[in-house]
Wavefront OBJ file of the C-alpha trace (Angstrom):
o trace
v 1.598 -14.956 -1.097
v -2.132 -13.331 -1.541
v -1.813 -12.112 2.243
v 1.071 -10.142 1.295
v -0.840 -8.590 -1.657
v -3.592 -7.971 -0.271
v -1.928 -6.336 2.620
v -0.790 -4.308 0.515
v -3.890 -3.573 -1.250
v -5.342 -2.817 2.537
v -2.790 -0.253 2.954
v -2.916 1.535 -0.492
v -6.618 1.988 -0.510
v -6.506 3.398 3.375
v -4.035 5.919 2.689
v -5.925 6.813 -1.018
v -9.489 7.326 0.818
v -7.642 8.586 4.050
v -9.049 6.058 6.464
v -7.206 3.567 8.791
v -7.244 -0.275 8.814
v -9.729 -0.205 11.591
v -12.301 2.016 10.121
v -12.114 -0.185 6.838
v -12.902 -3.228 8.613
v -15.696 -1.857 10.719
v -19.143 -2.873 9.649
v -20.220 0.669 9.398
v -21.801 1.452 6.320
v -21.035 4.963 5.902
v -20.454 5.482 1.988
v -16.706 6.408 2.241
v -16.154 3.212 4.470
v -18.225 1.183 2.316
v -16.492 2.466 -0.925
v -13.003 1.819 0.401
v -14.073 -1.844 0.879
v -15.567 -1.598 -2.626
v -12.470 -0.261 -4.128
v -10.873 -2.924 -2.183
v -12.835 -5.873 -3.455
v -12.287 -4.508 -6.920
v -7.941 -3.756 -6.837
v -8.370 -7.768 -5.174
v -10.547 -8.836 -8.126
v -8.219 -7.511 -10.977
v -5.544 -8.805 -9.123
v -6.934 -11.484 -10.035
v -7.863 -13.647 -6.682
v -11.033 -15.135 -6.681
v -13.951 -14.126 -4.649
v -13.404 -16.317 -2.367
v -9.808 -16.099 -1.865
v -11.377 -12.391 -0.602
v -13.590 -13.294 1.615
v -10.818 -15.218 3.595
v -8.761 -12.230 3.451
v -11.097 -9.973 4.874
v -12.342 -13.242 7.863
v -8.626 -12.735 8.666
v -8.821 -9.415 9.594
v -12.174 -10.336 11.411
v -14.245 -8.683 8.482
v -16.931 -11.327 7.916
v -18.973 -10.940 4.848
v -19.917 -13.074 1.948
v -19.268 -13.745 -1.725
v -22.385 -11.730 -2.615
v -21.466 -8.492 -0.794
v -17.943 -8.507 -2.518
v -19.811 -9.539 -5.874
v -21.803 -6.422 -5.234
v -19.199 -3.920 -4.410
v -17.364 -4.765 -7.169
v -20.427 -4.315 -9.288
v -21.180 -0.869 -7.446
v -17.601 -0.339 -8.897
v -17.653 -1.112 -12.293
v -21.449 0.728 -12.139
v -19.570 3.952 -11.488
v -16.899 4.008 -14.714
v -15.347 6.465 -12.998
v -12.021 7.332 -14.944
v -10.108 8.318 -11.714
v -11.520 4.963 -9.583
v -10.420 2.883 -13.017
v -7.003 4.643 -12.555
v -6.716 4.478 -9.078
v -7.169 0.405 -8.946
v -4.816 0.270 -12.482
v -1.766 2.228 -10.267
v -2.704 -0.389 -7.265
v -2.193 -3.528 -9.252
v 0.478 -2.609 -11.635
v 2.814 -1.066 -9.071
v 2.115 -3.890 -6.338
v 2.575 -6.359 -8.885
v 5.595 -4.805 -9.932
v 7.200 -4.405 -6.036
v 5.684 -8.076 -5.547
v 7.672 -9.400 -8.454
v 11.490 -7.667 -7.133
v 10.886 -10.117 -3.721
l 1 2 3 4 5 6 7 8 9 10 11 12 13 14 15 16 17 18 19 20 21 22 23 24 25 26 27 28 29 30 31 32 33 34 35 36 37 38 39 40 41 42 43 44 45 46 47 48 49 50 51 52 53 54 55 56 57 58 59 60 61 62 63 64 65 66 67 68 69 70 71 72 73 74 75 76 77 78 79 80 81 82 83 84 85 86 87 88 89 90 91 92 93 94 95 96 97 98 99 100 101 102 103
């Protein structure tokens, strides 16, 4: 059931920062790469799923990282208080929730 969310997730936040699957799970660390994955970690978070429930996700789409890079990025996230981010991962898990929910 969490693969189909986060799926889901993975989509939303690739066509929101205009990037493909691919690119997100590269380990490039180019800031709008490593934002997406932030933003990511953070829609995942409020979802809720736990932190490691995430990094399995993201192993299964041959991402490896570890609970303390997804601790950070959500951090980085939260750091920002950016209204629009804090609306942006609001939309994801209300409306994916919601679709989720009708199955």
């Amino acid at each position: 059931m969490k693969r189909g969310i986060f799926n889901q997730y993975v989509e939303f936040v690739c066509e929101e920062c205009g990037i493909t699957k691919e690119e997100l799970f590269t380990k490039s660390r180019k800031t709008k790469l490593a934002m997406s994955r932030y933003l990511l970690y953070s829609i995942c978070y409020q979802r809720p799923m736990t932190i490691v429930q995430i990094v399995d996700l993201m192993s299964e789409n041959d991402y490896d990282t570890s609970r303390t890079n997804i601790e950070y990025g959500i951090a980085k996230i939260k750091e920002m208080n950016d209204g629009d981010i804090n609306s942006l991962i609001s939309i994801a898990v209300n409306n994916i929730s919601k679709e989720e929910s009708l199955c």
